[in-house]
C-alpha positions as CSV (number, residue, x, y, z in Angstrom):
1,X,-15.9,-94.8,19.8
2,X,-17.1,-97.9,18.8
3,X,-18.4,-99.0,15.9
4,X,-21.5,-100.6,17.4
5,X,-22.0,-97.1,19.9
6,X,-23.4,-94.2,18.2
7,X,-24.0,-90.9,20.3
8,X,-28.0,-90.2,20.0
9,X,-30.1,-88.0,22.2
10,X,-31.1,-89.4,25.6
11,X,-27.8,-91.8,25.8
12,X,-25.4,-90.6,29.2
13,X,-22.1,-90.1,28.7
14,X,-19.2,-88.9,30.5
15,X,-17.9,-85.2,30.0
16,X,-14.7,-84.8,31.2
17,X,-14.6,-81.3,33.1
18,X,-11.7,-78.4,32.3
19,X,-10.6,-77.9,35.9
20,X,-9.3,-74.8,37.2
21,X,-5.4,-73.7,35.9
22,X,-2.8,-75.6,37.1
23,X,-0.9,-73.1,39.8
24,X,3.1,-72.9,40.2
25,X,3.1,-75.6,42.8
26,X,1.3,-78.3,40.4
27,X,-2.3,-78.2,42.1
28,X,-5.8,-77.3,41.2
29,X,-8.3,-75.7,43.3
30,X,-10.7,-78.4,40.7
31,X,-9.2,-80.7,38.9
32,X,-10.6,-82.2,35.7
33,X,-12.9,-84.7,36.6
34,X,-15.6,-87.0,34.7
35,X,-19.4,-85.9,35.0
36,X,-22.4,-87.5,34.2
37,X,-24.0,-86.2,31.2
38,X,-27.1,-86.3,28.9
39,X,-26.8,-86.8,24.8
40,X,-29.3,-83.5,24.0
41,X,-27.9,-83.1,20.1
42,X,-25.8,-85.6,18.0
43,X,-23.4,-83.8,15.8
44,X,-22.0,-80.5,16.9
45,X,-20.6,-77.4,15.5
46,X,-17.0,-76.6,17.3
47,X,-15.7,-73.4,17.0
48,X,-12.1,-73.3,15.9
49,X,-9.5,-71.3,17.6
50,X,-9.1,-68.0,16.3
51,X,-7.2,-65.2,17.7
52,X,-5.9,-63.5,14.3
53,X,-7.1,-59.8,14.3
54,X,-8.4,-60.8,11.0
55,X,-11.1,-62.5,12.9
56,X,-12.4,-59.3,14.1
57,X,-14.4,-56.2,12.6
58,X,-15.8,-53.3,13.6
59,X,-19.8,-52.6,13.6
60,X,-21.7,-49.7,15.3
61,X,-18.4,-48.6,17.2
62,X,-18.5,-52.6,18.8
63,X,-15.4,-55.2,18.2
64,X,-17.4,-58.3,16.0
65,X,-15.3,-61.4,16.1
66,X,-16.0,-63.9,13.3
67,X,-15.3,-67.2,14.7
68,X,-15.2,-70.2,12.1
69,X,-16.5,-73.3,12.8
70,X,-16.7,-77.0,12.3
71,X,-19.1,-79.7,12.0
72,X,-18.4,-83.0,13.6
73,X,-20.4,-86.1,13.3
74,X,-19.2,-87.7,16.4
75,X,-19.3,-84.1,18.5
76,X,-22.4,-83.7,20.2
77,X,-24.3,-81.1,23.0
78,X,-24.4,-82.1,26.0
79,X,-26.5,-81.2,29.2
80,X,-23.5,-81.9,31.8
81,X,-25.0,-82.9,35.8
82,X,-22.8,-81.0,38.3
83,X,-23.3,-81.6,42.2
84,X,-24.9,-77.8,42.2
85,X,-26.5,-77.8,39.0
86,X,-26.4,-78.3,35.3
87,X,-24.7,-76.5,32.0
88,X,-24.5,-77.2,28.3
89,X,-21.6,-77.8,26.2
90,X,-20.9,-79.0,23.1
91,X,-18.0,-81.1,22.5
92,X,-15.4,-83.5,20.8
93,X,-15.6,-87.1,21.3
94,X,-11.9,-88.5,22.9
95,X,-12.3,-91.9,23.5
96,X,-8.3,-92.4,24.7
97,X,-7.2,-89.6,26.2
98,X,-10.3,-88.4,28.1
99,X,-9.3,-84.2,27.9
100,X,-10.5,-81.3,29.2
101,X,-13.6,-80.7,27.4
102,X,-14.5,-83.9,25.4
103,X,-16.4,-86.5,26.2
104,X,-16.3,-90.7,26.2
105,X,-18.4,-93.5,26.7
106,X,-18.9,-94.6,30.4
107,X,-16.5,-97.1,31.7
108,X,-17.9,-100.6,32.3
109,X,-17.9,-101.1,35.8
110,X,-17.6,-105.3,36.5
């Protein structure tokens, strides 16, 4: 990110999609791709990872898993456009490698 951009609500951005698993051969049924999105909360609580069994407890007979997580200033929530419809996600920002899951400033089409 730039110093002069700042994610704020209303600005679009790009979320870059998961895509399905990569399959034995190398191919995807949908391969990551960029989406339009819409800024609807700047700064974003990401869960971390956590697959210890410490992580999970017992209540009322159900399995409770305690998932930490972590405040990032430069994460936000975004209301991703999909040809068939809309989600939410929130996300890291990943200005250089444009991953599966983060999002980046649009690029500047001359």
């Amino acid at each position: 990110m730039t110093d002069t951009q700042k994610p704020s609500v209303g600005r679009i951005v790009h979320y870059v999609s998961h895509g399905t698993p990569v399959r034995e051969d190398g191919t995807q049924v949908f391969p990551s791709e960029c989406r339009a999105a819409i800024v609807s909360e700047a700064g974003a609580w990401i869960p971390v990872a956590t697959i210890e069994a410490e992580s999970f407890s017992r209540s009322e007979g159900r399995p409770i898993r305690h998932v930490e997580q972590w405040f990032y200033d430069d994460a936000v929530t975004l209301t991703v456009l999909h040809p068939t419809g809309s989600s939410r996600h929130a996300c890291k920002h990943d200005e250089t490698n444009h991953a599966g899951g983060t999002w980046h400033w649009p690029e500047r089409v001359s």
